[in-house]
PAPA-473184 format. One record per residue (C-alpha): x, y negated, z. Coordinates in steps of 0.02 Angstrom, whole numbers, plus 50000, padded with zeros to 5 digits. Each point is the difference from the previous one (the first is absolute). Example, Ala and Ser with C-alpha at 12.3 -4.5 7.8 and 13.67 -1.06 7.14 Angstrom:
506155022550390 500694982849967 
***
This chain:
486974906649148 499724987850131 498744988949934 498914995150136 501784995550091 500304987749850 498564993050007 499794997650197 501884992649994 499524987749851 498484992450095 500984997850145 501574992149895 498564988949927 499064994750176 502014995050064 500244990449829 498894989350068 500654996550135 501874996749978 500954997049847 500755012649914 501594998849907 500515010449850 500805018450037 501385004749926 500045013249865 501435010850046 499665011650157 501435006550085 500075014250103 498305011249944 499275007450158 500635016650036 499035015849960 499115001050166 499084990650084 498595003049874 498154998450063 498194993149940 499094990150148 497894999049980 499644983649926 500404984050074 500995007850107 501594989950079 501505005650092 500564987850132 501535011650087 501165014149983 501145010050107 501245015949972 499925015450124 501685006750044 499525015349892 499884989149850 497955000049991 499504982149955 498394995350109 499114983149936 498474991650036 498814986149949 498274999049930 499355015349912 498925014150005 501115014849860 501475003449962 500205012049863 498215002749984 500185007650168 498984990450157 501284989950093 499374985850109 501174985250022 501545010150043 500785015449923 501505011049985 501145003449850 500985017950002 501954995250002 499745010749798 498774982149987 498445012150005 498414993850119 500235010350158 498555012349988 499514999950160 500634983250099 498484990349994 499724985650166 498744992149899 499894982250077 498344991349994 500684984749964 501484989949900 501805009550077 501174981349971 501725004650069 500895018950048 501595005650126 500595016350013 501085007150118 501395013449989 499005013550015 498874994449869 498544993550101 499214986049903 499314986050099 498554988949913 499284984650033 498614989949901 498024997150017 499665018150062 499055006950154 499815017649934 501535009149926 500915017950003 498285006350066 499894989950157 499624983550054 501334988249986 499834981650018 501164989249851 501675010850050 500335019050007 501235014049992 499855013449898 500845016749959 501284999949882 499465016449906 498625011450018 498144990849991 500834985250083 498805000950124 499914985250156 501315003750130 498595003250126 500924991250151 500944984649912 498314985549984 500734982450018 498504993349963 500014983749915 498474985750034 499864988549879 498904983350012 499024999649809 500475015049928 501854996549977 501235015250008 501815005150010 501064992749865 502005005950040 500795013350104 501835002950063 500795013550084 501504999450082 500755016150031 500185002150165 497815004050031 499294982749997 498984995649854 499664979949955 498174994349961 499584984149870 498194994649948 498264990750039 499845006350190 499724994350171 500025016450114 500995016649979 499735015650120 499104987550105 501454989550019 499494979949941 501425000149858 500034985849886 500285005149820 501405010650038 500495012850105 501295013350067 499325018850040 500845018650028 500325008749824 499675015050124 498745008750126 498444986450005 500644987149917 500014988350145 500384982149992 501624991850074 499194992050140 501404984250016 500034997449821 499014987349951 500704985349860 498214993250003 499934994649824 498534987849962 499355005649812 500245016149887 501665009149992 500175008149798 502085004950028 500925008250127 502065003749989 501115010750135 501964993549985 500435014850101 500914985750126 498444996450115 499084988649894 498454999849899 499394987949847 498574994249992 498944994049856 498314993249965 498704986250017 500204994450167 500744985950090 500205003750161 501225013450098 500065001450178 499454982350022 501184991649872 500124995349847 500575011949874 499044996849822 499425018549921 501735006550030 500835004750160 501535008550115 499525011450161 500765010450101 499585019349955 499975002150183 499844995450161 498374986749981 500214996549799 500784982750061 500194986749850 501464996749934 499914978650040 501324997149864 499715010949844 498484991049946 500054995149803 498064993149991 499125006049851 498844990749903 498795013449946 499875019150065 501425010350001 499495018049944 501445012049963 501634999850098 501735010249981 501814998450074 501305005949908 501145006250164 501464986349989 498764984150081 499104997149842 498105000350017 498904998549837 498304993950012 498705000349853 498024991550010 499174983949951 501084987550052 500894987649924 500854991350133 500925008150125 501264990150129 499854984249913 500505008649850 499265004149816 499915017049982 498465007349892 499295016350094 501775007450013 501314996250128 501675005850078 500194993950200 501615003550125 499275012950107 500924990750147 500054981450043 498674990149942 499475011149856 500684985749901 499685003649798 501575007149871 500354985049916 500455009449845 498735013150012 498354994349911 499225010749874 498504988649990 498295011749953 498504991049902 498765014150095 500015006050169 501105013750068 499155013350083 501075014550032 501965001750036 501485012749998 501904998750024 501305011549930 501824995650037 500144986849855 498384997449940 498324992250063 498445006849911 498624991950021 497965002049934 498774987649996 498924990649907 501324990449883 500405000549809 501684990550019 501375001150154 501844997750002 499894990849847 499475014649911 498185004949927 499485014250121 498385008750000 499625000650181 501565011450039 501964994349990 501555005750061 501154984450079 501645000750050 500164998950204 501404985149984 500244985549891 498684992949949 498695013249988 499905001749824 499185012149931 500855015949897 500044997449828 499705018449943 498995003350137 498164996249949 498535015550013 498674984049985 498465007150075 498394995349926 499124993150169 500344998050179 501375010050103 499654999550163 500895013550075 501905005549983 501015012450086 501545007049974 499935021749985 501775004050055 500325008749830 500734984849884 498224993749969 498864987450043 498255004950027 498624985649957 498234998450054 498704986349923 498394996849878 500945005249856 499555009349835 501844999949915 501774999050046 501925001549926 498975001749838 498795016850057 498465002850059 499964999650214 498234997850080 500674990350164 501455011350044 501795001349937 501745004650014 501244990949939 501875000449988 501224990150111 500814994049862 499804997449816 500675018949952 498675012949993 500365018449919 498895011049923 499905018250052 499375012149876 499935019250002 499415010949877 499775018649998 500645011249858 499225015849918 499095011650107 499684988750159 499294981650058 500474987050132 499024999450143 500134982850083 500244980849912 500795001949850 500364982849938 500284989650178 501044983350029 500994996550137 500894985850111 502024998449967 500775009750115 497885008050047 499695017950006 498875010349865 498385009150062 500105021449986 499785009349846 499945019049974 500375009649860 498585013949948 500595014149916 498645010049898 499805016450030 501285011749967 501274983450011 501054996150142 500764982150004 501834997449961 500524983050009 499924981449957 500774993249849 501324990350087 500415017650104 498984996450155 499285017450067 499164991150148 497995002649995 499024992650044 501204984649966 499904982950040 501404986649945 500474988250146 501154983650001 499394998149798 501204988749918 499805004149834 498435009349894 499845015250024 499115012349847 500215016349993 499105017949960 499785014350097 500585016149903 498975017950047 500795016049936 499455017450000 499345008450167 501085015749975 500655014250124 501765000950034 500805016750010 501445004350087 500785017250011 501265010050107 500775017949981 501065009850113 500645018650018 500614996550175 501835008349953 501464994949902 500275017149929 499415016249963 500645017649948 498965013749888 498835008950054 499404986250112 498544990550021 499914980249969 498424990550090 499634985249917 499134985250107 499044988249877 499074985950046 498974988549901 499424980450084 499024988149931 500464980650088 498694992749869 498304992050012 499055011249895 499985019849982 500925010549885 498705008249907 500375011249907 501715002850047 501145013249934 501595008650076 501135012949930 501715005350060 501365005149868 501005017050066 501745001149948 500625018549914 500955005050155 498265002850075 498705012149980 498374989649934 498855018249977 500245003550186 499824981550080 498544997150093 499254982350085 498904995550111 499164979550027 499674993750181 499164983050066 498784998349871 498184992550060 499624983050071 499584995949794 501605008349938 499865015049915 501285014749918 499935017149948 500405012550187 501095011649896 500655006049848 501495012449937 501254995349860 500854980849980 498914986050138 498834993449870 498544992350051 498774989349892 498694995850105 500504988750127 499034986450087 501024989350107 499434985250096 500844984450019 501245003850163 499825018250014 501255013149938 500065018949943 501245013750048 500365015749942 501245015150058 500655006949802 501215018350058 500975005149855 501305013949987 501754998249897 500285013649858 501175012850049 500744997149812 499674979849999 501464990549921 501344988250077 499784980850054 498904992850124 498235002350039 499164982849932 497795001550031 499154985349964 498404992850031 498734989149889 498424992650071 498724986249884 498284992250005 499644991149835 501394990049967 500755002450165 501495012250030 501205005750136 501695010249996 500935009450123 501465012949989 501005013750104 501595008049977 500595013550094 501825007949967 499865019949951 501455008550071 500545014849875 501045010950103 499825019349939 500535008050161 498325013150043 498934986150043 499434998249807 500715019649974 499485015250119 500564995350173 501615009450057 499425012450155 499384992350160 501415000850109 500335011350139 499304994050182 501274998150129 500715016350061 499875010049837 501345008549928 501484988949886 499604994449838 500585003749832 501935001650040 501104990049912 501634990550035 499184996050134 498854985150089 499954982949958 500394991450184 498804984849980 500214996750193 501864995949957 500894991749871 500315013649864 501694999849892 499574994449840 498545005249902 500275001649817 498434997349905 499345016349888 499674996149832 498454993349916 498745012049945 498684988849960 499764982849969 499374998950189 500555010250139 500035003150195 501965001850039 499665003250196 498365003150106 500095001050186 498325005150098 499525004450174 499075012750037 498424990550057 500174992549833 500984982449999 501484996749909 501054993249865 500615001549815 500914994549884 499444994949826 501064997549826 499414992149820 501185005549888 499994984649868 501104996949855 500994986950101 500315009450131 499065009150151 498994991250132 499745005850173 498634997550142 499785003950169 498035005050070 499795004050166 498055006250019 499015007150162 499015017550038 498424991749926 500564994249838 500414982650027 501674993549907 501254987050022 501164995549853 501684990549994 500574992349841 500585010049840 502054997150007 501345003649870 501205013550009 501265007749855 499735017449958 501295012450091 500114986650160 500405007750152 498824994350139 499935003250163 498165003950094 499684999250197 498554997350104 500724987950138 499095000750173 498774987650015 499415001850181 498795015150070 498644997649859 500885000749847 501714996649916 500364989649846 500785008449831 501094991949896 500955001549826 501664993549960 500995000549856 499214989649868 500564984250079 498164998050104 499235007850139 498575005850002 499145000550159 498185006250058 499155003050178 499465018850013 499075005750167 500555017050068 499545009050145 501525001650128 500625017749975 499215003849826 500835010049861 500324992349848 500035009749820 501194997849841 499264999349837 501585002849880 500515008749833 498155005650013 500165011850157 499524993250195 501604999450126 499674997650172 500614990350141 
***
């Protein structure tokens, strides 16, 4: 609760009810400020100007000793998140009235100082943008100012100068009359040629970016003419007066903004301006005479302190209850043309003076004053407020099992950006997403143009398993030896723990005799090193993005059925699983290699073989070759091999539809290569040749069933090659 704040801002709304009348507010407050700025100043304090810094930290200063609760003296630092900057901290010594800040987020001050940002610094400094916001140590204008006065308005034009407005006679030891021109840079020198020489206080400065500089303020006097309490001067060269734009106002001219098409607004006490009625609010041609709009008049009952332009509109702060022919609590949004009236929906009505605006970049308007309450909510001094009338309300929530870290309920401009939040899983909870499907986090909504409320959902922090299985072959005969390659991953956030594995053997393989082995385990994940039998494992620990291996050998049966060789592989944790099969083809050819093997045969040199009809002449194509018949279901028809062991055969299945032939070529040590199975009718005549294939090997082929079928087989140059046939060996 901000009760002291209440009760500072009431006295201070009762001390100004005295002097000026105050007209009723109206009910209806339209926009509400937006979630942040939010702060608490120590009591009685007042806010007199605010600035943005390119990284969308809000500096603002005044008269005041907290913020927060936190020591702050007269000028502080808001966080772009609208939290006071821990550790920025220039602590003026006296009121901070009016603020500039460059590009790179410098902030210059001027006011009643001599001591700010740790150094000595006479009405006017600059100060560091971020860190402690400590004194540039070489930039010291130094202001003097005849009884007390200070530095009321600053400008900066872009290009390193920096304009100077207040109560002053000498700057940097140059005799400058109320107003000034310095370097933005190095020492803050002052422009020795320019000189306006302006005979009273200066309270408004405003660049047009086309050479010129506004004037505003008490005086009467610029460079020796006339010009009453407002003014046109060169930016450069001397600061020469502009003879003909002179408009003569009757009281002081304190706020001042052009609207970049020749318009120039001025706000302040008067009532008269040019020979015209206009109360404390005017619109001049920036070129001529400065003559007055004619239409333009939005006629304030209080004075207008502060101004801001944005395209269309004119907002302007003061010390007014009605403007525009609306009732206005000291803030109003007018429209730029016409006749200034003010916006009908548009109407925040601050509770006490605004005497600061500025515009944030961000589709908001932020407002500085002696305030307790505005658009309807409690705002000690400082506010942001929509552009226009359209706020929206962003609100996040967190489901089960996590919170939201960051402003849960915030309101923003039309068209304004939302501040960060974060989604917080508990533990053992990842987040998943946003009710409207967003996965970003942290997320923050930009370009709002409609409310935004949603919840952030948290599931389950659970491994995910992931399995592979290989045998490294596409076949295998009996007798033989199948190496299983299993590998177990875990791409989750949390470990598997306990984890189970088992592998399922098919009955073409020989469970009893297979034995396994588990590599890669350590770094958290553990497995059992070995074990006979089926892989089954029920001990695993397996951190998030680590895997497990393991090297399962298995035999086939000598007697195992028909039909491919399907393994498979289960792995869980909890209610987490993973799958993974093999299958491997199981050629059943009965031709020795599942039976005793017919004799080695002869080396080179040794006497004939068996004696037949004679040699098969696999070097040549053979006359036909009549296929024996079946004696078995599978059978090796013809087996050629070379003496240092290479080769080729021959295989049959003898099925009910008809028989099926394939070709395998395989080396001295063991490896096979396997054309496809092809059709033939029983009693088919083939014919079998090994065609030359170059120095290193030759190519053998079948024909007859309508297919060749063709395989590379090595052979030394020279070799002898052997017959297996009609179960005898005939040599070549």
């Amino acid at each position: 609760m901000r009760i002291t704040g209440l009760l500072r801002t009431f006295a201070a709304l009762l001390v100004l009810s005295l002097l000026m009348a105050a007209a009723p507010v109206a009910a209806q407050f339209a926009p509400a400020p937006l979630t942040i700025p939010n702060i608490e100043l120590s009591p009685g304090g007042v806010l007199w100007t605010v600035a943005r810094q390119p990284d969308g930290g809000i500096v603002f200063g005044g008269y005041f000793t907290s913020v927060n609760g936190v020591e702050r003296r007269h000028i502080a630092r808001l966080l772009p998140n609208g939290e006071l900057d821990p550790d920025w901290n220039p602590s003026a010594n006296a009121l901070v009235r009016t603020l500039a800040v460059d590009g790179s987020g410098a902030v210059f001050a001027g006011g009643s100082f001599d001591v700010i940002g740790n150094r000595g610094r006479n009405r006017v400094a600059k100060l560091e943008g971020s860190g402690a916001g400590a004194a540039d140590a070489s930039w010291n204008a130094a202001v003097l100012t005849p009884n007390g006065g200070g530095v009321a308005a600053l400008a900066l034009d872009g290009n390193g100068a920096l304009y100077i407005g207040g109560d002053f006679t000498n700057i940097g030891g140059f005799a400058r009359q109320y107003v000034a021109k310095v370097s933005a840079t190095g020492t803050g020198s002052v422009d020795a040629s320019w000189n306006p020489n302006v005979n009273y206080t200066v309270e408004a400065l405003a660049l047009d970016g086309a050479g010129s500089l506004y004037l505003g303020g008490n005086f009467f006097l610029v460079g020796g003419q006339s010009h009453e309490r407002i003014a046109k001067v060169s930016a450069g060269g001397t600061g020469a007066v502009n003879a003909s734009w002179n408009p003569s106002a009757d009281a002081s001219v304190s706020a001042l903004a052009l609207d970049g098409s020749g318009g120039v607004y001025a706000g302040g006490l008067f009532t008269t301006i040019s020979g015209q009625s206009r109360n404390y609010i005017t619109k001049l041609a920036g070129s001529g005479n400065g003559a007055v709009d004619a239409s333009w008049n939005p006629s304030a009952n209080g004075k207008v302190i502060t101004l801001a332009v944005d395209g269309g509109a004119v907002f302007a702060g003061g010390a007014f209850t009605n403007i525009g022919g609306q009732t206005r609590g000291h803030i109003a949004k007018l429209t730029a043309g016409g006749s200034g009236a003010a916006d009908a929906a548009w109407n925040p009505s601050a509770d006490g003076n605004v005497h600061g605006l500025a515009l944030d970049g961000n589709g908001a308007l932020l407002a500085a004053g002696i305030f307790a309450g505005i658009g309807g909510a409690v705002r000690d001094n400082l506010a942001a407020l929509s552009l226009d009338a359209q706020v929206w309300t962003l609100t996040y929530a967190a489901g089960p099992n996590g919170t939201i870290n960051g402003g849960t309920s915030q309101t923003v401009a039309n068209h304004g950006n939302g501040s960060a939040v974060t989604a917080m899983p508990d533990s053992g909870y990842v987040f998943s997403q946003w009710s409207d499907g967003s996965t970003a986090n942290p997320r923050t909504d930009t370009n709002v143009t409609a409310n935004v409320d949603v919840t952030a959902n948290f599931v389950a922090s659970l491994p995910n398993l992931s399995l592979t299985i290989s045998a490294g072959r596409t076949y295998v005969r009996y007798g033989q030896v199948l190496n299983y390659s299993v590998t177990l991953s875990n791409t989750g956030l949390v470990s598997a723990n306990p984890g189970t594995i088992a592998m399922t053997l098919p009955p073409q393989l020989n469970a009893a005799a297979a034995t396994w082995t588990c590599t890669n385990g350590g770094n958290g994940a553990q497995c059992t090193p070995a074990g006979s039998g089926a892989l089954l494992d029920n001990n695993l620990v397996l951190p998030g993005s680590r895997s497990l291996s393991w090297l399962v050998s298995v035999p086939v049966r000598a007697d195992a059925p028909g039909g491919d060789v399907v393994t498979t592989v289960s792995a869980n944790a909890g209610a987490v699983t993973a799958n993974a099969g093999n299958s491997t083809i199981l050629v059943l050819m009965r031709n020795g290699f599942e039976t005793a093997d017919p004799a080695v045969p002869p080396e080179s040199g040794e006497p004939p073989c068996a004696s037949d009809a004679g040699p098969v002449p696999i070097d040549d194509a053979s006359g036909p070759f009549t296929l024996p018949p079946a004696a078995s279901p599978f059978d090796t028809v013809l087996l050629a091999r070379r003496p240092e062991g290479s080769g080729w055969r021959i295989e049959r299945a003898n099925l009910a539809d008809g028989a099926r032939l394939q070709l395998i070529a395989f080396t001295a040590d063991g490896r096979e290569s396997a054309a496809a199975w092809t059709r033939v009718d029983a009693g088919a005549s083939l014919t079998v040749a090994a065609v030359d294939a170059g120095a290193d090997g030759s190519l053998p082929w079948l024909d007859g069933s309508g297919a060749a079928l063709r395989v590379f087989v090595p052979r030394p140059a020279g070799g002898e090659v052997f017959v297996w046939r009609a179960g005898q060996w005939h040599c070549r």
